[in-house]
C-alpha positions, -999 to +999 in steps of 0.1 A: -249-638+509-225-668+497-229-695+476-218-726+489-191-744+470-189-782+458-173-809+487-158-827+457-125-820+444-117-803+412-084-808+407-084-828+374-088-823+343-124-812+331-135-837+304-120-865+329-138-846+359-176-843+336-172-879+329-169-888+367-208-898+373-205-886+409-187-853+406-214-846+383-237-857+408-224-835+434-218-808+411-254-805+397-267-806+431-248-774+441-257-758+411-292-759+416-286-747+449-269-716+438-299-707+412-323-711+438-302-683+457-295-659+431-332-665+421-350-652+456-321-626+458-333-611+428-367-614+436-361-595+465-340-569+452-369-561+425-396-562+458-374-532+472-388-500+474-367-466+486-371-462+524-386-425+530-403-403+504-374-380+493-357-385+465-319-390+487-339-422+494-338-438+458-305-429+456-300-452+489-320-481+473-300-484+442-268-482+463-278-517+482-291-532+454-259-526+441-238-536+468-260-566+470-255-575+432-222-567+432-216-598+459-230-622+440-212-612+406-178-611+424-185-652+434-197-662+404-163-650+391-143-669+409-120-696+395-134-730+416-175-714+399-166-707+369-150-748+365-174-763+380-200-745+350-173-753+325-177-791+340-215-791+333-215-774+305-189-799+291-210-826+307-248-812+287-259-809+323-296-802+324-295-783+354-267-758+336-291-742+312-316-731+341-286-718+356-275-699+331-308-678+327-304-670+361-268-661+359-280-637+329-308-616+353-279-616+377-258-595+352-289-579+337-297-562+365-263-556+382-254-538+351-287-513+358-281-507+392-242-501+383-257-476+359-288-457+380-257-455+409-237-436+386-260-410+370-283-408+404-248-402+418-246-364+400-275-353+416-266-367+453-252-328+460-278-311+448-304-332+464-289-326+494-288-294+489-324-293+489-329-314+518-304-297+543-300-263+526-289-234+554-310-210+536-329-202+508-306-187+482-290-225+485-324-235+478-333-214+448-296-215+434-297-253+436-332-257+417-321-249+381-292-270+387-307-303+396-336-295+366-300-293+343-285-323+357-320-345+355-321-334+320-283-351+313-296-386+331-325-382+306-304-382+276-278-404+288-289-431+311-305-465+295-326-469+324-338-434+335-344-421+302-385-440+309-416-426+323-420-451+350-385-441+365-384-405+360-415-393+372-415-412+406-381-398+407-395-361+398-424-369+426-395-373+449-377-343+443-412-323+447-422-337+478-385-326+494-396-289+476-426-290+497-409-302+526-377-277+527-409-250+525-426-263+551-395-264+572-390-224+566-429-213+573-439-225+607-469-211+616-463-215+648-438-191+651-441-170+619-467-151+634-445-141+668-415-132+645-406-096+635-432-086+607-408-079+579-389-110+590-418-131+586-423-115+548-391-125+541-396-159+547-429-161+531-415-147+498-384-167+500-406-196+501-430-189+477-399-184+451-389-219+456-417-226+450-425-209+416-390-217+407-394-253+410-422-249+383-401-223+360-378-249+361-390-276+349-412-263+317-375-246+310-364-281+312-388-296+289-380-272+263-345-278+265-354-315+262-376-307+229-346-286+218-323-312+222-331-336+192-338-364+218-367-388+210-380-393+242-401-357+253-411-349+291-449-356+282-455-362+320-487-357+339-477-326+356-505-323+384-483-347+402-454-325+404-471-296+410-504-299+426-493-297+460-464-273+457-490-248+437-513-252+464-485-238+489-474-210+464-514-196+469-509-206+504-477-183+508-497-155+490-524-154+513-499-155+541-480-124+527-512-105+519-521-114+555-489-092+565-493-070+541-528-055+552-516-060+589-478-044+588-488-014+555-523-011+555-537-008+594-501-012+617-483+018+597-513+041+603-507+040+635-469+048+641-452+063+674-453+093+663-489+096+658-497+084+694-483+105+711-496+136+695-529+124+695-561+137+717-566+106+723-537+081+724-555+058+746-579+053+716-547+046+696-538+019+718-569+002+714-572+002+675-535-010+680-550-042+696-580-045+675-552-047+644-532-071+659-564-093+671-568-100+631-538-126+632-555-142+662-569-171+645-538-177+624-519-181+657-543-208+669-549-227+638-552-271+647-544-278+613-515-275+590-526-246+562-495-257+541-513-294+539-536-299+510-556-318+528-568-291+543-572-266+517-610-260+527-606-254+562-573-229+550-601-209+524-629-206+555-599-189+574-588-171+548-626-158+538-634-147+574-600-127+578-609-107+545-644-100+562-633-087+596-601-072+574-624-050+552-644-039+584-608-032+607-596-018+568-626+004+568-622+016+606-586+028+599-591+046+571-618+066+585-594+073+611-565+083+597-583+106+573-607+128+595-592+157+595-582+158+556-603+131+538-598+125+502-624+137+477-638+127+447-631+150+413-652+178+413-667+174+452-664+202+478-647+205+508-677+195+537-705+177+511-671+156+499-661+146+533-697+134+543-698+116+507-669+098+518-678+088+552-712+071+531-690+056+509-667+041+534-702+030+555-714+014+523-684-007+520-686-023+551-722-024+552-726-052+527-708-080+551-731-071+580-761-078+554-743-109+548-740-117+583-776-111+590-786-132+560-767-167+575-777-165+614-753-196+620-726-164+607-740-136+627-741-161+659-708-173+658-678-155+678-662-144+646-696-128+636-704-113+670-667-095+663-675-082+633-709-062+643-689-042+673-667-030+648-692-024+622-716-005+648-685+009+666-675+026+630-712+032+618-717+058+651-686+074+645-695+084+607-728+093+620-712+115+646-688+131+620-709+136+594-732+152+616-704+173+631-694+184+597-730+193+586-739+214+616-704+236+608-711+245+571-748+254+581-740+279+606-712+291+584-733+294+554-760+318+570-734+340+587-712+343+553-736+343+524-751+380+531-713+400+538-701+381+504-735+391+485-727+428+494-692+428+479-683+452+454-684+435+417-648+451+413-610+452+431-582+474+423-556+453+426-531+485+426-528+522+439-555+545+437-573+558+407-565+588+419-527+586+415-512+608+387-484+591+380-478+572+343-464+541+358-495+536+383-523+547+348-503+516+327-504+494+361-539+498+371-555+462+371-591+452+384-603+418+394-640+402+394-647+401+430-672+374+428-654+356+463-642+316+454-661+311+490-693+318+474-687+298+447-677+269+474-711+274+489-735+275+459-716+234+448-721+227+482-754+232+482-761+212+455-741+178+469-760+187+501-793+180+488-781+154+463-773+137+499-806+145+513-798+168+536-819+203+542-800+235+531-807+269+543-831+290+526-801+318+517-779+291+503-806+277+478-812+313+467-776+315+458-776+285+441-806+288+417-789+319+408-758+303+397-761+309+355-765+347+363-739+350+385-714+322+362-725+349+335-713+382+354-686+369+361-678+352+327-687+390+311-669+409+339-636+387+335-638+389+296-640+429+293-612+433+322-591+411+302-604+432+274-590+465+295-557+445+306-546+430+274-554+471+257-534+487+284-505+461+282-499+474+244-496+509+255-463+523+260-450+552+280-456+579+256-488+567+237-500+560+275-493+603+280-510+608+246-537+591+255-545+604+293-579+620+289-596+586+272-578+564+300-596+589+323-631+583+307-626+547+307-614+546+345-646+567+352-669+544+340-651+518+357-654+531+387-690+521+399-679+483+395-654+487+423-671+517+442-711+510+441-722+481+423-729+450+443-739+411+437-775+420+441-774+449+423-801+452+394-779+471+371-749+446+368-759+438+331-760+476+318-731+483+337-708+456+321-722+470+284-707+503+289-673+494+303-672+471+268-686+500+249-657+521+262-630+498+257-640+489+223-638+527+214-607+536+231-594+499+217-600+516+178-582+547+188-555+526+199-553+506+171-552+536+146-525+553+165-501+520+163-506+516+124-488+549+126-466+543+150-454+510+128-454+529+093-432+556+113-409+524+128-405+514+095-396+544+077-368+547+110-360+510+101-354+524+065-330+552+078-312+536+098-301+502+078-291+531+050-253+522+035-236+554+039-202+536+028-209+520-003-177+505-019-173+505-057-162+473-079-133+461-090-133+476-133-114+449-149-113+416-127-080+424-103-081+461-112-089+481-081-094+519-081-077+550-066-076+562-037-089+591-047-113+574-070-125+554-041-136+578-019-150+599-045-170+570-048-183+565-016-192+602-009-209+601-043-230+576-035-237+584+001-250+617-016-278+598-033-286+580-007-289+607+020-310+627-007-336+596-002-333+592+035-341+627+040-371+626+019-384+599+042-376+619+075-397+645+058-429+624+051-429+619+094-441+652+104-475+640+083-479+611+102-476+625+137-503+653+124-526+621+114-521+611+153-529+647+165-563+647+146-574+612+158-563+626+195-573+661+193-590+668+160-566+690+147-536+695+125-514+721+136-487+696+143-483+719+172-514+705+198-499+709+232-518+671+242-494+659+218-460+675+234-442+643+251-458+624+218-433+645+197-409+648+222-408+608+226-407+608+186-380+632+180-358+611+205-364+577+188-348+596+157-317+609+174-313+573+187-322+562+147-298+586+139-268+571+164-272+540+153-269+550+118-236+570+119-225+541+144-236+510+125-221+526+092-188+531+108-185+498+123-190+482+088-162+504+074-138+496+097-147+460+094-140+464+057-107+480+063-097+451+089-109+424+063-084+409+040-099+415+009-081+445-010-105+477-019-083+502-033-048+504-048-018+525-044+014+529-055+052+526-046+074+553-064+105+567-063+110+603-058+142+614-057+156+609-031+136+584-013+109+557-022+074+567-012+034+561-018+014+575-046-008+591-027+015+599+003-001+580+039-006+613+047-030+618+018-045+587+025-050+597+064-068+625+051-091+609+026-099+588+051-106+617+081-129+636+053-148+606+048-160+604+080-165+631+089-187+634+059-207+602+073-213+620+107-220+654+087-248+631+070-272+643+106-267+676+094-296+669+066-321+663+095-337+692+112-344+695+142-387+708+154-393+735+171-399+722+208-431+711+215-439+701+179-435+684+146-424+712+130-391+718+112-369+749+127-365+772+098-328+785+092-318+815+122-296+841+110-268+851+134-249+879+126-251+897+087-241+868+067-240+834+086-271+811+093-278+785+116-296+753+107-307+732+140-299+697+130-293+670+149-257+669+145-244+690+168-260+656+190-247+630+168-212+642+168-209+643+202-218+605+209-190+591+225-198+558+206-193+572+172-165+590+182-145+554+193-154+542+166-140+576+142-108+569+165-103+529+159-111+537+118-083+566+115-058+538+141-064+508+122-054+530+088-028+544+102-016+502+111-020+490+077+001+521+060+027+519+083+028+478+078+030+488+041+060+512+046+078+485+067+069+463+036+085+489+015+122+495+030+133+460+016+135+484-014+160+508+000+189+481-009+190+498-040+198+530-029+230+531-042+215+528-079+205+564-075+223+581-043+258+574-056+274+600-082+274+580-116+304+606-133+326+607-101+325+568-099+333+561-133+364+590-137+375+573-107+372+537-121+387+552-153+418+568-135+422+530-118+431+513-151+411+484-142+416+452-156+388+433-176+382+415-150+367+444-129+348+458-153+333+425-158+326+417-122+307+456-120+286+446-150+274+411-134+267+428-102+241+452-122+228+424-144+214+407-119+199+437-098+179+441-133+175+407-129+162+401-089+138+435-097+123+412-118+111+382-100+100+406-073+063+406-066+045+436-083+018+437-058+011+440-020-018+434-007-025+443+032-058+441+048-084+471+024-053+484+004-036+468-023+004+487-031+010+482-064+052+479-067+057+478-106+068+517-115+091+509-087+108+480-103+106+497-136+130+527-120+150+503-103+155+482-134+161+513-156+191+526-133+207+495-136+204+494-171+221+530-165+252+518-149+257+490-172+254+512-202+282+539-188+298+506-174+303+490-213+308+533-226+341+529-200+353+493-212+349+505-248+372+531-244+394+518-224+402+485-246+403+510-278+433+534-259+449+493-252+445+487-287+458+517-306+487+515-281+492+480-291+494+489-325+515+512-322+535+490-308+539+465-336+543+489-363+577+505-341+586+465-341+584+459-379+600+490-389+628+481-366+631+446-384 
């Protein structure tokens, strides 16, 4: 488009030029000219509408308009247009003021479609994106960022920031959503692809889909969130109407490959045809399955199509019909041999409850059939019934099948289970002696879990209608009294279990002749009784009789048993090494004084022990008169029940001597000081008050004192709880059977008598190591005092010397000193300060004879000296 330019020439001046009648002639003339172009171009530029319904296609429109704009705003700029409207202008041209309006529009809407190009220009990629996407992750990845960028032309264009330009544009954009979809699920073909290929897709499209929506709510909250003015408050069914429409669409497809590919298809895998009976069968409910997608195959309309959204539902409605019939078929296929049950149902009434169930489910489409002939006439209809009446005769035929089974079972079974004994030994014989098979010996109600099968099944069988043999109903109406044997039987034999399991070894000896008795009353329930014997009742009354009784016995002879344990308890946590306190804060006692201590107090506590083991024998008499009503303490049905008492004492006994001597050597290898000693000197060595060898001793006495300690507890005469009385051997000496002669010979107490008497042994000779520090000294007391000092005399020393001896002593006194007084090392404490008196007191010694020799040594200097002078004066 060009506007055409004036003939006249412009070369003068412009007031000279707007005076010049016909230049203004000629000038007005092609002025109204141009308005008349600008004019329809505009008008035609605002008739223009986007060629093609995607939203690439108002991008296109905007960039012609602009282009076309643009034209016309680059003439009017130029030099020879813009004088000839300064010539009219100048002249008050009438023609110049229409102009000018139109000149205005011309920039108006230039500016706007400068503007729209720009902004519409940010979403170019993303649009195009959507249209020519290569898959759907471009699709779905592109969605939220177009929904972004529209939001930024919102808030920052001056034109697109209005209702009437956004939503068309929004339309736009949906309709190329609903295309790219369409363009991934062609029906034509979807329904020949791979299965899990075609799911894919489906899903894939149905997220665009959704997304699109997700989208742009997320995008109108942003916008609210924003501050902006100007809210999305758009009518939304425009948007989303057709693209929901597709989403449900894409969920009836997927559900169509769901039921196909999972539901019927996977029931029928390789592996299963060819193990089959009948893979031929196979084959055919193969076809049957894949004859459901049929009609999708052959469709004449587009389902994706709104438009057609009716015809889409009467597919849709007559696939779910012939599905749930085909559904129906499958399952009672696949689950013949193992169908599932309901809670509580048996085995062969459960199975025939489930066929019904499965018939009932497909029975109310046939009805539905039959009630709209046009339905039951059509091809689709006609379909339906061979499968339904295809399925019903196969139920029929199974259910049949199964009842006919558990009949003839049932009458064969019912009398051989009725004459079952009520009882089972579940172990050896009664007759077996030994103890392990009398404590073992376990019974179980023998009321069969087949007969129990038989009497529930009876009852679903007539619940269903079905005629049950005579035998069975007999069985089942006596249900309560056999649920109530059984109910008795298992509570007394858990009764007799839980009794037996309390009985140990020795009390199960003790107690042999009431075990017996019990055993023989038990013995009819596994030996005689049966389920339709009449004395079933009486029978489980005196097997409870007998357990209760034997069950009191019991229970008295373990309240002695535990008052025994505890007075055993009570020996054997006894202190037999009780250590005394310090007197005075740090003061610790003797040696000596420490264990006179301990075997002091052990004697008091042995006294009491002893007593206890006495008040036994008593208590195992109690036993014997609850057993065998007697109190001899001598009953020969009570001989392993001493015996088995008299060992848990030696083992009380073991543990005692043990356990004591552990905790003494503990306390020796503790760090905390229990006695004191002391480091002397004895001419002419330094040494321990008591010596180690004392000490060793004390210690070796002690325990064997400890161990001596079983010598207090006499042994019983065998086969009794009766104390041996002294034997005399020989005129004078007499024996007294104890049990230490047992004791002492336990190879654990003797370890631990060994690591005691070692681990003394350590610390005394750590202490004499201590102690040789001290021998530096030695020369205090090994060197002759007289001989070194005549000899010291006879050397004339100087001053000097005697002063370097005297300083040498002075600070041995003084080093004794700040020596510690004590030693402490692991349970003994050496106490070191008679030491360092002695040590101290023969250096005070030598200094003393020391200053004796100086003194009269300077006096023989001084006399001489005097001497001296007085010669010298009387000389004078």
């Amino acid at each position: 488009i060009e506007l055409e330019m004036p003939t006249v020439n412009l070369d003068g001046e412009v007031p000279a030029l707007a005076s010049d009648p016909s230049v203004l002639q000629s000038l007005e003339s092609c002025a109204m000219t141009w308005q008349k172009l600008i004019s329809s171009v505009l008008k035609e530029q605002l008739k223009k509408v986007p060629q093609g319904d995607g939203a690439l296609a108002e991008i296109d429109l905007w960039r012609e308009k602009y282009a076309t704009l643009s034209d016309l705003a680059e003439q009017i700029k130029v030099p020879e247009v813009q004088k000839v409207l300064e010539i009219l202008q100048k002249a008050d041209s009438e023609c110049v003021e229409d102009l000018q309006i139109v000149l205005s529009d011309l920039r108006k809407y230039h500016l706007e479609a400068l503007d729209n190009v720009k902004f519409l220009s940010a979403l170019e990629r993303h649009l195009k994106n959507l249209a020519c996407g290569p898959g759907a992750d471009v699709v779905l990845a592109t969605i939220p960022s177009l929904l972004n960028a529209l939001r930024m032309v919102w808030v920052m264009s001056r034109h697109y920031n209005k209702d009437e330009r956004m939503v068309p544009l929004l339309e736009r954009i949906a309709w190329e959503i609903s295309t790219t979809v369409c363009k991934f699920l062609d029906l034509h073909t979807l329904f020949e692809e791979d299965k899990a290929a075609a799911k894919k897709k489906i899903t894939e499209g149905k997220r665009i889909l959704e997304q699109w929506k997700k989208c742009y709510f997320t995008t109108c909250a942003q916008v609210e969130e924003s501050g902006s003015e100007r809210f999305w408050k758009f009518d939304v069914k425009r948007f989303f109407e057709k693209t929901d429409y597709m989403a449900a669409v894409c969920q009836d497809l997927y559900s169509i490959f769901q039921v196909v590919t999972e539901e019927l298809y996977n029931i029928f895998i390789p592996e299963l045809t060819t193990v089959t009976e009948n893979p031929k069968g196979i084959e055919a409910l193969l076809k049957g399955v894949n004859a459901l997608t049929s009609p999708m195959k052959e469709l004449k309309f587009d389902p994706l199509s709104i438009r057609n959204a009716r015809n889409w539902k009467s597919v849709m409605r007559e696939f779910r019909e012939e599905v749930s019939v085909e559904n129906v078929k499958q399952i009672f296929v696949r689950n013949l041999k193992d169908p599932p049950l309901y809670k509580n149902h048996p085995p062969v009434a459960g199975a025939i409850f489930w066929s019904r169930s499965l018939f009932y489910r497909i029975k109310h489409t046939i009805i539905r059939f039959q009630e709209v002939e046009e339905l039951l006439a059509s091809e689709h209809g006609q379909r339906v019934k061979q499968i339904y009446l295809q399925v019903a005769k196969k139920m029929k035929k199974y259910e049949d099948q199964k009842y006919k089974e558990w009949r003839e079972r049932t009458e064969h079974i019912v009398p051989q289970l009725l004459k079952d004994n009520l009882l089972t030994v579940i172990t050896s014989s009664v007759a077996e002696e030994s103890i392990t098979t009398k404590k073992s010996l376990c019974f179980r109600v023998n009321f069969s879990p087949i007969l129990q099968e038989i009497i529930i099944e009876t009852k679903y069988m007539e619940q269903l209608g079905l005629p049950v043999p005579e035998i069975a109903r007999y069985v089942a109406l006596q249900e309560d009294k056999y649920l109530k044997y059984t109910s008795r039987l298992k509570n007394m034999l858990g009764c007799y279990h839980k009794l037996m399991e309390t009985l140990n070894e020795a009390e199960t000896k003790l107690l042999d002749d009431y075990i017996q008795e019990l055993w023989r009353i038990l013995k009819p329930g596994h030996k005689r009784l049966t389920w339709n014997s009449l004395g079933i009742g009486e029978f489980i009354f005196q097997c409870t009789q007998a357990i209760v009784k034997l069950e009191s016995l019991v229970q008295q002879i373990h309240n002695i048993s535990e008052d025994i344990s505890s007075k055993l308890l009570f020996i054997e946590s006894a202190n037999l090494f009780k250590l005394p306190l310090s007197k005075n804060g740090d003061e610790l006692p003797e040696a000596k004084e420490f264990f006179d201590y301990i075997k002091c107090e052990r004697a008091k506590d042995v006294a009491h022990i002893v007593r206890t083991y006495s008040a036994i024998p008593p208590l195992l008499i109690e036993v014997e008169g609850q057993v065998a009503n007697t109190n001899t303490g001598k009953s020969p049905k009570l001989t392993s029940y001493y015996a088995y008492w008299e060992n848990r004492i030696y083992q009380v006994l073991t543990q005692l001597i043990v356990k004591n001597l552990q905790a003494f050597n503990a306390a020796i290898l503790a760090n905390v000081p229990l006695l004191q000693i002391k480091a002397v000197f004895s001419v002419p060595e330094i040494t321990f008050q008591p010596s180690a060898s004392e000490i060793d001793k004390m210690t070796a006495q002690s325990i064997q004192s400890c161990v001596e300690v079983t010598k207090h507890f006499v042994r019983w005469m065998h086969g009794t709880c009766i104390e041996c009385p002294p034997q005399h051997v020989g005129k004078d000496e007499v024996v007294t059977f104890s049990f230490y002669s047992d004791v002492s010979q336990s190879p654990l107490m003797i370890e631990q008598a060994v690591l005691i008497t070692q681990n003394v042994h350590k610390v005394l000779a750590s202490l004499s190591k201590y102690l040789n520090q001290w021998n530096r000294y030695e020369p205090l007391w090994k060197s002759d005092q007289g001989t070194v000092l005549e000899r010291l005399a006879a050397e004339k020393p100087a001053c000097v010397t005697f002063d370097e001896q005297l300083q040498f002593y002075m600070k041995v006194a003084q080093e004794v000193t700040q020596q510690p007084l004590i030693k402490d090392e692991q349970f003994i404490r050496l106490q070191l300060s008679s030491l360092a008196f002695t040590v101290q007191e023969n250096a005070k010694g030598w200094m003393i004879s020391l200053g004796k020799l100086l003194n009269e040594s300077a006096r023989e200097k001084l006399v001489r000296l005097r001497d001296e002078i007085q010669v010298s004066v009387f000389s004078l």
